[in-house]
C-alpha positions, 0 to 999 in steps of 0.5 A: 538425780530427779528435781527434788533431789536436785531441791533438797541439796540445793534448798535456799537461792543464793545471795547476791549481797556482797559481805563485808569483811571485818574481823574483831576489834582486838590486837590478836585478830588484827595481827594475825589478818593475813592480807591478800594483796597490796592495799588490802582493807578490813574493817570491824564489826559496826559499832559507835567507835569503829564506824569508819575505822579500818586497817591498811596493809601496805606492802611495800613496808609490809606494815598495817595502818589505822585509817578513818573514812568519814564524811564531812559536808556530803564529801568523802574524807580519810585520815591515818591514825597511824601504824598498827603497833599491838600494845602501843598503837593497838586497839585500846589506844586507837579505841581511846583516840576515836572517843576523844575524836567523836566527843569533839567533832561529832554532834550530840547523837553521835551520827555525824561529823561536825568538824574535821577531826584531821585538825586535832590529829594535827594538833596532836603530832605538832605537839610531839614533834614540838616536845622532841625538839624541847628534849633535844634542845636540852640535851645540846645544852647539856652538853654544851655545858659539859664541854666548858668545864 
């Protein structure tokens, strides 16, 4: 086989770029991401809402989590949004948390973080587990009276 053969099979120099993985931002695309090892990450497509998200397999509960990579005053930071649960915590919901996230903590053009948004993660899950135990306490009283008469 002469040079310009060899040219014409192999005519554009390869690259060195590392490509990014991502795949889209739906419940079907994530669920059917097979991960090939423990800890594996995958990201989506660049976008004001999934800057930074990412999911997380985790193999020994063989689950997948939303996780947050940001940046907040030049320090690398992550947060768990939670486990991927298509339809409960799928990719509309998380969709629905991140704006309200950037719309608090991020500044007017949307390019940095202000404040730490694990606060409000943290405000939010307090409030849960503050209304579990509202119900629960209902439910002991209610009880309780049951048994008196």
């Amino acid at each position: 086989m002469g040079t310009v053969q060899q040219h014409e099979l192999n005519p554009e120099k390869q690259t060195t770029k590392q490509t990014r993985k991502s795949i889209p931002f739906t419940d079907l695309s994530i669920k059917n991401w097979k991960p090939k090892k423990d800890k594996d990450k995958i990201g989506f497509p660049r976008h004001n809402v999934t800057r930074g998200l990412n999911v997380l397999y985790r193999k020994k509960t063989n689950q997948k989590y939303w996780e947050l990579t940001y940046y907040l005053k030049k320090s690398k930071r992550r947060i768990s949004l939670g486990p991927f649960i298509p339809g409960v915590n799928g990719a509309e919901q998380i969709e629905g948390t991140m704006l309200i996230l950037i719309s608090t903590h991020k500044d007017l053009r949307r390019t940095h973080w202000l404040t730490d948004p694990a606060k409000t993660i943290k405000e939010k899950d307090q409030k849960v587990v503050a209304e579990d135990k509202q119900k629960e306490d209902e439910i002991i009283s209610k009880s309780r009276i049951k048994q008196t008469y």
